[in-house]
N, CA, C and O of each residue as an XYZ file, in Angstrom:
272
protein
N      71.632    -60.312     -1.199
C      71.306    -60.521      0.189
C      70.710    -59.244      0.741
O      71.323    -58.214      0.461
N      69.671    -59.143      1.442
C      68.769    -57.812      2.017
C      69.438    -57.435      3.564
O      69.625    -58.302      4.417
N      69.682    -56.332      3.711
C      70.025    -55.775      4.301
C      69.236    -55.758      5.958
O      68.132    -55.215      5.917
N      69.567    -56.166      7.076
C      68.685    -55.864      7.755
C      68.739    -54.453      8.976
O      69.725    -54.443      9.713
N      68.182    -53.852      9.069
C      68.177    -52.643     10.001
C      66.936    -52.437     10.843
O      65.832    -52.892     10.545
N      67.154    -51.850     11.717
C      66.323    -51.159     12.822
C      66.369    -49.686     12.651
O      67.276    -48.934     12.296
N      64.776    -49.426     13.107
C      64.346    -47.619     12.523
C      64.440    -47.637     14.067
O      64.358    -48.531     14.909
N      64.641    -46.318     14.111
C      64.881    -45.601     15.076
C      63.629    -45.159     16.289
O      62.761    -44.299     16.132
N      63.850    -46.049     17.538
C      62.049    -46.105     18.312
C      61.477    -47.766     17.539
O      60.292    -48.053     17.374
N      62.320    -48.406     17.271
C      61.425    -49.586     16.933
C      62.220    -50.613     16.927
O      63.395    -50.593     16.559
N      61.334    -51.990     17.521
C      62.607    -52.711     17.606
C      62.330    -53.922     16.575
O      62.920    -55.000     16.640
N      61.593    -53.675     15.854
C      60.773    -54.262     14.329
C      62.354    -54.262     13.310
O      62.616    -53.166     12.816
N      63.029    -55.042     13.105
C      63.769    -54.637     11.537
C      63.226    -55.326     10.516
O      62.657    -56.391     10.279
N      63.840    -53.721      9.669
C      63.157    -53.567      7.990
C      63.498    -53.928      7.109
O      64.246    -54.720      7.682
N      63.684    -54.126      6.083
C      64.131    -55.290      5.062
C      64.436    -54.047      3.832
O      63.416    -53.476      3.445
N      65.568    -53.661      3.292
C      66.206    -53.427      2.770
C      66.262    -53.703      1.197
O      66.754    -54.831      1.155
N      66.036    -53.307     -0.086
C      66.073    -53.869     -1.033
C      67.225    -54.210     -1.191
O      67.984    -53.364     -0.718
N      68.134    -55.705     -1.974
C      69.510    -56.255     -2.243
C      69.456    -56.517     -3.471
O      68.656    -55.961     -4.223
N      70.186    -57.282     -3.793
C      70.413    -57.838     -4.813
C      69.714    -59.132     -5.326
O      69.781    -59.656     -6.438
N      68.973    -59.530     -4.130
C      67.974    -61.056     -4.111
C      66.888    -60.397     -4.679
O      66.189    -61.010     -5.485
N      66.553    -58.849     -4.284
C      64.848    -58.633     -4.571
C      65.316    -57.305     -5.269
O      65.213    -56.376     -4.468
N      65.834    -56.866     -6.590
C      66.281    -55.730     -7.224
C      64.446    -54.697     -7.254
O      64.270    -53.480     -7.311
N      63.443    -55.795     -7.190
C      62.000    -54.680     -7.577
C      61.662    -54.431     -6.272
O      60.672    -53.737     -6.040
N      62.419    -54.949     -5.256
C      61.489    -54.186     -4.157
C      60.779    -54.773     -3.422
O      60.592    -54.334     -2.287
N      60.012    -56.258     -3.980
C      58.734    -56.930     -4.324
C      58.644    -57.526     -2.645
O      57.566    -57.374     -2.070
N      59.558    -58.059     -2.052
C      59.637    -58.309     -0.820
C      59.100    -57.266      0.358
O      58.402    -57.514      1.342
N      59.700    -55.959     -0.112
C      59.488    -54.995      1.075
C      58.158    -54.119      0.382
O      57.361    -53.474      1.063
N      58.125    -54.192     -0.490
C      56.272    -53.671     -0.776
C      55.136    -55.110     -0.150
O      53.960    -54.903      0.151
N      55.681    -56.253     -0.075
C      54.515    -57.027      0.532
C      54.799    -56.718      2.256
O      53.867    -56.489      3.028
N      56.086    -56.755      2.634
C      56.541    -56.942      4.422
C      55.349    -55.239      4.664
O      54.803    -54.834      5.690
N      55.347    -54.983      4.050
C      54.938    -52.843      4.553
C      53.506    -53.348      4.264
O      52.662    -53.302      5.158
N      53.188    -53.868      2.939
C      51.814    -53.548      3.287
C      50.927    -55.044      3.887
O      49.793    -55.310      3.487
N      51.542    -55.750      4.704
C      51.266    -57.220      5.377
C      51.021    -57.123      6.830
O      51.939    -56.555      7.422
N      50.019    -57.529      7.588
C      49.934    -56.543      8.828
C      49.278    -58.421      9.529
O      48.409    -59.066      8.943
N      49.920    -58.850     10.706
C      49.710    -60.052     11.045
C      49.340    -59.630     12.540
O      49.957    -58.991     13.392
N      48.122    -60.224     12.518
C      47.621    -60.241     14.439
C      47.387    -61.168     14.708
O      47.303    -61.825     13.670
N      47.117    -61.998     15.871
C      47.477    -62.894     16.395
C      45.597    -63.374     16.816
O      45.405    -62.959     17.959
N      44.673    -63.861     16.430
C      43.452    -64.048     16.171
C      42.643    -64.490     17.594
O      43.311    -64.542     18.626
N      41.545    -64.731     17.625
C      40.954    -65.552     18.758
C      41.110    -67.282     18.221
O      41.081    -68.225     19.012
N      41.240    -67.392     17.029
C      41.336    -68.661     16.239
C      42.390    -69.175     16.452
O      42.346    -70.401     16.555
N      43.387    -68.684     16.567
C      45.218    -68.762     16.702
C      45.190    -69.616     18.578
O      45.658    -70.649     19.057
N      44.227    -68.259     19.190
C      44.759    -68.676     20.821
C      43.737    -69.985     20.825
O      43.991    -70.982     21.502
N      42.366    -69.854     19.862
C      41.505    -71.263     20.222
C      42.281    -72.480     19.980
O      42.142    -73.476     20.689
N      43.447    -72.399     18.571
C      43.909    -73.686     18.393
C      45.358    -73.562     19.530
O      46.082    -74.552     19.632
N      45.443    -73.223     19.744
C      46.800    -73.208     21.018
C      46.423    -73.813     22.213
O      47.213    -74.516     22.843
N      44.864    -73.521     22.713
C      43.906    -74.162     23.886
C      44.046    -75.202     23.345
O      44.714    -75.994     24.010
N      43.692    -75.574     22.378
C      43.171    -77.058     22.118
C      43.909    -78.110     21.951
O      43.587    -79.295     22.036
N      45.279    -77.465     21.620
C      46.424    -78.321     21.522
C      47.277    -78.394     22.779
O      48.289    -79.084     22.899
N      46.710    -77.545     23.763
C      47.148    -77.905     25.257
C      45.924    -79.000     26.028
O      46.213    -79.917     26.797
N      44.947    -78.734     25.721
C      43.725    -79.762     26.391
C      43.966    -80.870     25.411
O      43.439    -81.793     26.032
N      44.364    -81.349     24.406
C      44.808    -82.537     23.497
C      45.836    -83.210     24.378
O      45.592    -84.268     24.958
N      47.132    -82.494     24.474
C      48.506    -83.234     24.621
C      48.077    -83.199     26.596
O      48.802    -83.911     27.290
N      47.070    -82.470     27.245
C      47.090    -82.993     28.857
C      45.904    -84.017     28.687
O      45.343    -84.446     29.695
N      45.522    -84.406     27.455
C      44.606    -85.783     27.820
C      45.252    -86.424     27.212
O      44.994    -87.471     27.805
N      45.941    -86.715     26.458
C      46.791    -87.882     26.259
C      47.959    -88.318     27.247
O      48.515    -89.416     27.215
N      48.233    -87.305     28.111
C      49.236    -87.146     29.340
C      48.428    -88.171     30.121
O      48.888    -89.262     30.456
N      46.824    -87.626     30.470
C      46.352    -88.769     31.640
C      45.805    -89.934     31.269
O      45.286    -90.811     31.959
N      45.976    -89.857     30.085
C      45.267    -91.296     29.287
C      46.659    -92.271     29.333
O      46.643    -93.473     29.597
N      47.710    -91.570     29.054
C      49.263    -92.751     29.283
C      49.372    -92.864     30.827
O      49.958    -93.799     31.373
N      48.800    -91.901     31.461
C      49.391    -92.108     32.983
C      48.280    -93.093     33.608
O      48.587    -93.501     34.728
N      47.426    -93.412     33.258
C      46.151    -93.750     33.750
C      45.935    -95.176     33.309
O      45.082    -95.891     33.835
N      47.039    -95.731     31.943
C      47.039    -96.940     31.565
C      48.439    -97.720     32.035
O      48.798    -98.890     31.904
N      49.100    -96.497     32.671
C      50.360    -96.754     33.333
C      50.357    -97.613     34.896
O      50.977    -98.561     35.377
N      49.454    -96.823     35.272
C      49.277    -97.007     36.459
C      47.969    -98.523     36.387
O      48.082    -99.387     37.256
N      47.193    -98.620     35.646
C      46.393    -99.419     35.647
C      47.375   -101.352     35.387
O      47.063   -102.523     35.602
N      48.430   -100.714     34.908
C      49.412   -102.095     34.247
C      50.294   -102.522     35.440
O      50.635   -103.698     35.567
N      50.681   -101.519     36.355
C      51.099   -101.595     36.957
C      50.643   -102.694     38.373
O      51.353   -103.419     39.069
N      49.308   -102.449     38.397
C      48.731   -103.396     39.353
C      48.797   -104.559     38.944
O      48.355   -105.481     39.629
């Protein structure tokens, strides 16, 4: 099981070699793995908010149409 800790000034914790990963192999990929958050990431996040508010007025809009 890997150990988890916080470095000192960071509130990132580091992954510890255990007994699950004896080579290391985990914390040589976490160190050299560097993840940012894209214009592609926020485009599909838009799109899946303009998706689920047109299907919002497309149920409300057949709601209201049944209703009459």
């Amino acid at each position: 099981m890997a150990a988890h800790h916080t470095r000192p000034g960071s509130a990132t914790p580091t992954v510890r070699s255990g007994e699950d990963d004896p080579l290391g192999i985990g914390k040589a990929i976490s160190a050299a793995t560097q993840v940012s958050v894209g214009a592609g990431l926020w485009l599909l996040t838009l799109a899946g908010l303009v998706g689920a508010a047109t299907a919002a007025l497309i149920m409300l809009s057949r709601y209201r149409a049944a209703a009459r």
